[in-house]
C-alpha positions as CSV (number, residue, x, y, z in Angstrom):
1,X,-27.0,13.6,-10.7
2,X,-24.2,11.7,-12.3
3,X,-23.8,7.9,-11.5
4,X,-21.4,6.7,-8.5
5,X,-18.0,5.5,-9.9
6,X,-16.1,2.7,-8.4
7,X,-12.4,2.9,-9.6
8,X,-11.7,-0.6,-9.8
9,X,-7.7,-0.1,-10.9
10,X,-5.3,2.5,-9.4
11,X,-2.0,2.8,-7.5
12,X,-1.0,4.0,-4.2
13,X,2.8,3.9,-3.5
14,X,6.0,5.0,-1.7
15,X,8.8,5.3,-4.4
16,X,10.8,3.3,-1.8
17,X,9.2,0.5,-2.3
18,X,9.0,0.5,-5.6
19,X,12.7,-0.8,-7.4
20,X,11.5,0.3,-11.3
21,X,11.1,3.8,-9.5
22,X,14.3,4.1,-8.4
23,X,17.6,4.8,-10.1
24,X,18.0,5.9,-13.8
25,X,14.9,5.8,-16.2
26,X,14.5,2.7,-18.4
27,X,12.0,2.0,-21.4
28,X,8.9,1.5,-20.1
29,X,5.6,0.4,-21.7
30,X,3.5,4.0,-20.9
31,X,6.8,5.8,-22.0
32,X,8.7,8.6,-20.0
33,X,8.0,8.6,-16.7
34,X,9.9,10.7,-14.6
35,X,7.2,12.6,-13.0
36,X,5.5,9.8,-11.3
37,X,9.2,8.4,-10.1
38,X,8.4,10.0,-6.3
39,X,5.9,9.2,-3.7
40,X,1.6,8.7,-4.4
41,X,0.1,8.6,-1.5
42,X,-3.5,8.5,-0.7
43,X,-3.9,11.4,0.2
44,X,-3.1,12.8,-3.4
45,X,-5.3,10.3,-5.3
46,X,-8.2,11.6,-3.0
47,X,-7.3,15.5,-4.3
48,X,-6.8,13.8,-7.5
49,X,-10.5,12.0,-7.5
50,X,-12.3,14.8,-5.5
51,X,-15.7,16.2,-7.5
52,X,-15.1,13.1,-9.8
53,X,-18.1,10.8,-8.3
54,X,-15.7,8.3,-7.4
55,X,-16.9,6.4,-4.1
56,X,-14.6,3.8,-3.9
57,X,-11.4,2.2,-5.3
58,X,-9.4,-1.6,-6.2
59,X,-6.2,-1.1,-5.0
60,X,-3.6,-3.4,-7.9
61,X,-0.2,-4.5,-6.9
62,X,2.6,-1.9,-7.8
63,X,5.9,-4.8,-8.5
64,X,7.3,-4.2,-4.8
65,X,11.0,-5.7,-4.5
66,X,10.6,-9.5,-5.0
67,X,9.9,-11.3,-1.2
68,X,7.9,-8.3,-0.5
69,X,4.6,-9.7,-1.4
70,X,3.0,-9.9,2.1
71,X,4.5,-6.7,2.6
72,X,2.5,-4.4,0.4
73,X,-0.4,-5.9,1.1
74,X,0.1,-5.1,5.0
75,X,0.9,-1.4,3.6
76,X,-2.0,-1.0,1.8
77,X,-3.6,-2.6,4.1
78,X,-2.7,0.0,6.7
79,X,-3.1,2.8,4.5
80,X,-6.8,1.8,4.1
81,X,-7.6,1.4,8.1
82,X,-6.0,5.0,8.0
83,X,-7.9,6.7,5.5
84,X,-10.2,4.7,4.2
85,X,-9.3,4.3,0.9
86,X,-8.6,1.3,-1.0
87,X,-11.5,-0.6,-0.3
88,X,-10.2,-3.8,-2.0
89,X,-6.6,-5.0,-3.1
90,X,-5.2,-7.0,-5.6
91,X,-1.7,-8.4,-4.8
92,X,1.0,-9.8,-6.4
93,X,1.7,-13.7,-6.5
94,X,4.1,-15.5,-8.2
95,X,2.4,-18.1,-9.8
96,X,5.8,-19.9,-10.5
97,X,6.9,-20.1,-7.6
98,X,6.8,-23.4,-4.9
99,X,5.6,-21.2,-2.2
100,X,2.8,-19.2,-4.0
101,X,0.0,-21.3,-1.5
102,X,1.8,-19.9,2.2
103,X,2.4,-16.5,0.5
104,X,-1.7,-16.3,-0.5
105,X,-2.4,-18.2,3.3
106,X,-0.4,-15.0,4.5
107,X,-2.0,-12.4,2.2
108,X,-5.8,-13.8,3.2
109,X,-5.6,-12.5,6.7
110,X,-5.7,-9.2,5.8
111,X,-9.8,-8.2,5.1
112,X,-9.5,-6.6,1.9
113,X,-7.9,-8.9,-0.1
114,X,-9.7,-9.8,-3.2
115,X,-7.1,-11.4,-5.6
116,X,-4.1,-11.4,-7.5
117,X,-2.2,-10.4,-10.4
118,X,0.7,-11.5,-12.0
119,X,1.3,-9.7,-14.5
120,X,1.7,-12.2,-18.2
121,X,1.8,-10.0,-21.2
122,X,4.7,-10.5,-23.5
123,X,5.0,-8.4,-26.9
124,X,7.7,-9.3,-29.6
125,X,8.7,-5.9,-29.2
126,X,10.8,-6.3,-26.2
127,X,9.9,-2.3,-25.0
128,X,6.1,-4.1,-24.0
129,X,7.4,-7.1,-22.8
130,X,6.9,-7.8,-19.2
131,X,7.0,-11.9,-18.9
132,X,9.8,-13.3,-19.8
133,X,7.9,-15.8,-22.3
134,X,4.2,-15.4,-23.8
135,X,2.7,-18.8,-22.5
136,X,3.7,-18.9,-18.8
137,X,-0.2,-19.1,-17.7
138,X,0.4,-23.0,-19.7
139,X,3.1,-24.2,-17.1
140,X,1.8,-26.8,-14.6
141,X,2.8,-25.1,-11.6
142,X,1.2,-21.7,-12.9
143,X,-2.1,-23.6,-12.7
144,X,-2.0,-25.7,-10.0
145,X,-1.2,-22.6,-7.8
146,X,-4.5,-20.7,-10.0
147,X,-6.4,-23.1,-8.5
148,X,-5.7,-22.2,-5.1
149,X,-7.3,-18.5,-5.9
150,X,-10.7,-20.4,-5.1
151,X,-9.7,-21.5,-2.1
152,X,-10.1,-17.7,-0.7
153,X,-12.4,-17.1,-2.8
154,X,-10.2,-14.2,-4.8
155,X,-10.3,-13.4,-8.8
156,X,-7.4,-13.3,-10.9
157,X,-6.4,-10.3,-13.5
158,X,-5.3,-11.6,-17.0
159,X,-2.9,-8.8,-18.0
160,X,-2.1,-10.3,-21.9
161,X,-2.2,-9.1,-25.2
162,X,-4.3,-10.1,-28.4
163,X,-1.3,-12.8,-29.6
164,X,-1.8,-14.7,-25.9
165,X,-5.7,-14.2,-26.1
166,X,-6.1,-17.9,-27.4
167,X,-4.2,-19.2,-24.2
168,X,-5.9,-16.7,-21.8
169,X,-9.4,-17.8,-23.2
170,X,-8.2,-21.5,-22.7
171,X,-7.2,-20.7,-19.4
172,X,-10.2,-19.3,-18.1
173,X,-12.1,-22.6,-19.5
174,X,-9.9,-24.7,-17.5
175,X,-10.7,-22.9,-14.0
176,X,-14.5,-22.1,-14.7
177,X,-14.8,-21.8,-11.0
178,X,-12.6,-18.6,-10.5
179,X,-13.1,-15.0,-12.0
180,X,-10.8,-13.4,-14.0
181,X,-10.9,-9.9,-15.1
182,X,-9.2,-8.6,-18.6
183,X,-7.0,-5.6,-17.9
184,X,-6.6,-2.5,-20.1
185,X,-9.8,-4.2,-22.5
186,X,-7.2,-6.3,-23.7
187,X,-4.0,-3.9,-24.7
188,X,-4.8,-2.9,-27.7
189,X,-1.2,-1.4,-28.6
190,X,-1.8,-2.1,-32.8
191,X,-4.4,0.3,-34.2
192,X,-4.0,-1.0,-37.8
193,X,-6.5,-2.6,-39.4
194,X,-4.7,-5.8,-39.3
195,X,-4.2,-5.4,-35.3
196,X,-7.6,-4.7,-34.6
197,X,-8.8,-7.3,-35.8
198,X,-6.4,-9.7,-34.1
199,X,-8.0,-8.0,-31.1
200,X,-11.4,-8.3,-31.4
201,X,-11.1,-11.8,-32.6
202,X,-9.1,-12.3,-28.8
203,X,-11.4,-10.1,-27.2
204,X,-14.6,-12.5,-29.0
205,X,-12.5,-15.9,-27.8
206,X,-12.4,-14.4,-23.8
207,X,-16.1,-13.3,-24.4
208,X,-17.0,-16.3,-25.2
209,X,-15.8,-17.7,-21.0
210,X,-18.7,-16.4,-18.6
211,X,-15.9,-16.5,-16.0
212,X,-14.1,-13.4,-17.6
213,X,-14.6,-10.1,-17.4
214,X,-12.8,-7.0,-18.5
215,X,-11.6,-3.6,-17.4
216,X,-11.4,0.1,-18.9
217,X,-8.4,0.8,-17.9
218,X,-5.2,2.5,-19.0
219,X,-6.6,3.0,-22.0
220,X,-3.8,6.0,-22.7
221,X,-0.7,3.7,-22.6
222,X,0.1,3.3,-26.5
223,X,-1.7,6.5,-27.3
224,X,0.1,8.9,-24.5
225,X,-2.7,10.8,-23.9
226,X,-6.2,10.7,-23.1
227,X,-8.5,10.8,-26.3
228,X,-12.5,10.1,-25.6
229,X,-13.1,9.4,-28.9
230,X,-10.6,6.1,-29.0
231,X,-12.0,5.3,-25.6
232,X,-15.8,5.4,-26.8
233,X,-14.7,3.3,-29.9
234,X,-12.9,1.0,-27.0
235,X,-16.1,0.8,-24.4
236,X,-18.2,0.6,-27.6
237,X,-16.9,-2.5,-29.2
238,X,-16.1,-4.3,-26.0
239,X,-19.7,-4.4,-24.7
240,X,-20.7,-5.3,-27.7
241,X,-18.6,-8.5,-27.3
242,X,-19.0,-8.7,-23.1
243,X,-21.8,-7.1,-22.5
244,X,-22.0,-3.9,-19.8
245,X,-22.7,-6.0,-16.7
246,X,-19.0,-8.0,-17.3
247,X,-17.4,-4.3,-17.8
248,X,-15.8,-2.1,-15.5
249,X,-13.7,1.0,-15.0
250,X,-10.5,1.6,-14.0
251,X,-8.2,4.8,-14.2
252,X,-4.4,3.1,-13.8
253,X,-3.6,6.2,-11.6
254,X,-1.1,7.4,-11.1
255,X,0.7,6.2,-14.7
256,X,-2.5,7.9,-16.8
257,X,-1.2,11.4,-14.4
258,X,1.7,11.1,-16.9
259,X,-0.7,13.0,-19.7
260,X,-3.9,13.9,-18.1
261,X,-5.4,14.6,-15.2
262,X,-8.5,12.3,-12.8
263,X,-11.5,14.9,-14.1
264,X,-10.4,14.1,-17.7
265,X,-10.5,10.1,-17.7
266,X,-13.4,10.2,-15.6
267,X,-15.3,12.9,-17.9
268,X,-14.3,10.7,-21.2
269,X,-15.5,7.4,-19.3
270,X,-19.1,9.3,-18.7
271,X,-19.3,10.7,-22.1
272,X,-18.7,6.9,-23.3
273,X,-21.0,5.0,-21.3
274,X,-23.9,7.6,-22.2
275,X,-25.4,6.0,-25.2
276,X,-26.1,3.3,-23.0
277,X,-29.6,2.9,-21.1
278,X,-28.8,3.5,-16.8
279,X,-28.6,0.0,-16.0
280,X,-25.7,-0.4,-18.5
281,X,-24.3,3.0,-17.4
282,X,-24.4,1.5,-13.6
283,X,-23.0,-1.8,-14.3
284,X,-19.5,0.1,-15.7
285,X,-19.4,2.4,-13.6
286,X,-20.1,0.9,-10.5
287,X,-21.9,-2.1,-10.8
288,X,-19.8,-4.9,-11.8
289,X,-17.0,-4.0,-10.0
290,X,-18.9,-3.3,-6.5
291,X,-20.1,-7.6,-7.5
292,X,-16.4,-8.8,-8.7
293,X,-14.6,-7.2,-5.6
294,X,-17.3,-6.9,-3.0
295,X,-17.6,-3.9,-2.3
């Protein structure tokens, strides 16, 4: 029988919620994206993940309208009690902002809160750019509402790519105390030989913190499709640096729905992780993420 799968980064949503969803299409990072602009509900990523293996998912923040942080996570919140699914959520906080402490006080009384992301990559190609500068983690207020994360006990997700690697390695040193999961294994978005190695020299600098860990996940975005053998090369070389039990799965569903379908990602994650002995299987699969989120 194959190993459990915990899903530990997908999307639920109601385009009306959702501003980037709504109106004409813009440039996005993952390209084209017209067919995801409607309604996700839960009730489609279940048809989506059924015969998969998948027993459980991390709910990740979806950029609701700014003020509406306490919002989605009251929405998701909801949608869990009803069917069951998320079984953890990451929210959105922003960590600029004077009142990121009372929005986090709110977001902690709902149970399945497990942390936050704000989402930090900047690219010099504006089309990948999502912060508005590359070294906002550095700011003093950025950190001193980070360290607040500990106070409930919640992880944070480091969304950067290789050129902010440095800063995001510095960062985790400087809050050894809280738990921050890579996204995407680091965005690799340069498959030259030049830009791989700018990644794996960032991807060695974050492996080096114990405190970080990192996430296969929407591994399709620069490619625009789902290829297992650029995934295997991906799992391969990161666990080489992280080692399997700080490495875990994600499918960034619905955006991955763009090019592929749930059985696909899933299938290529398996056919990945199977040179590895079970215990290594386990820990990405299920393992790590069922520790980091608490499942």
């Amino acid at each position: 029988m194959s190993e459990p799968i915990i899903d530990a980064h997908h999307h639920i949503w109601r385009q009306a919620d959702q501003p980037w969803l709504n109106g004409p299409t813009v440039p996005r990072i993952f390209g084209t994206y017209d067919s995801v602009k409607r309604d996700y509900p839960a009730e489609e990523f279940l048809a989506d993940l059924k015969g998969t293996g998948v027993v459980k998912s991390v709910y990740v923040q979806t950029n609701w309208a700014k003020g509406r942080e306490i919002d989605e996570v009251a929405w998701v919140q909801s949608e869990a009690d009803r069917t069951r699914w998320p079984h953890a959520i990451v929210s959105y906080v922003d960590m600029q902002s004077e009142n990121a402490p009372e929005i986090m006080k709110a977001q902690a009384r709902f149970p399945l809160m497990r942390g936050v992301r704000q989402q930090l990559h900047w690219h010099e190609k504006e089309l990948y750019r999502f912060a508005p500068k590359p070294d906002m983690m550095n700011t003093a207020i950025f950190r001193q509402n980070l360290a607040r994360l500990a106070d409930h006990g919640w992880l944070f997700e480091l969304q950067v790519f290789s050129s902010q690697m440095a800063d995001g390695a510095a960062l985790a040193r400087a809050f050894p105390n809280i738990q921050f999961v890579l996204l995407h294994a680091g965005m690799l978005e340069d498959l030259s030989p030049q830009g791989r190695a700018q990644w794996r020299e960032g991807m060695k600098r974050l492996a080096g913190e114990p405190n970080v860990a990192t996430k296969f996940s929407g591994l399709g975005t620069f490619i625009r499709k789902n290829d297992p053998q650029h995934i295997a090369d991906m799992v391969g070389e990161t666990v080489e640096l992280f080692g399997a039990d700080r490495c875990l799965w994600g499918s960034n569903f619905p955006i991955e729905k763009i090019w592929t379908d749930y059985r696909s990602i899933v299938d290529a994650i398996r056919a990945a992780v199977a040179k590895f002995d079970a215990k290594a299987r386990a820990a990405i699969l299920h393992d790590t993420a069922a520790r980091l989120y608490r499942l």
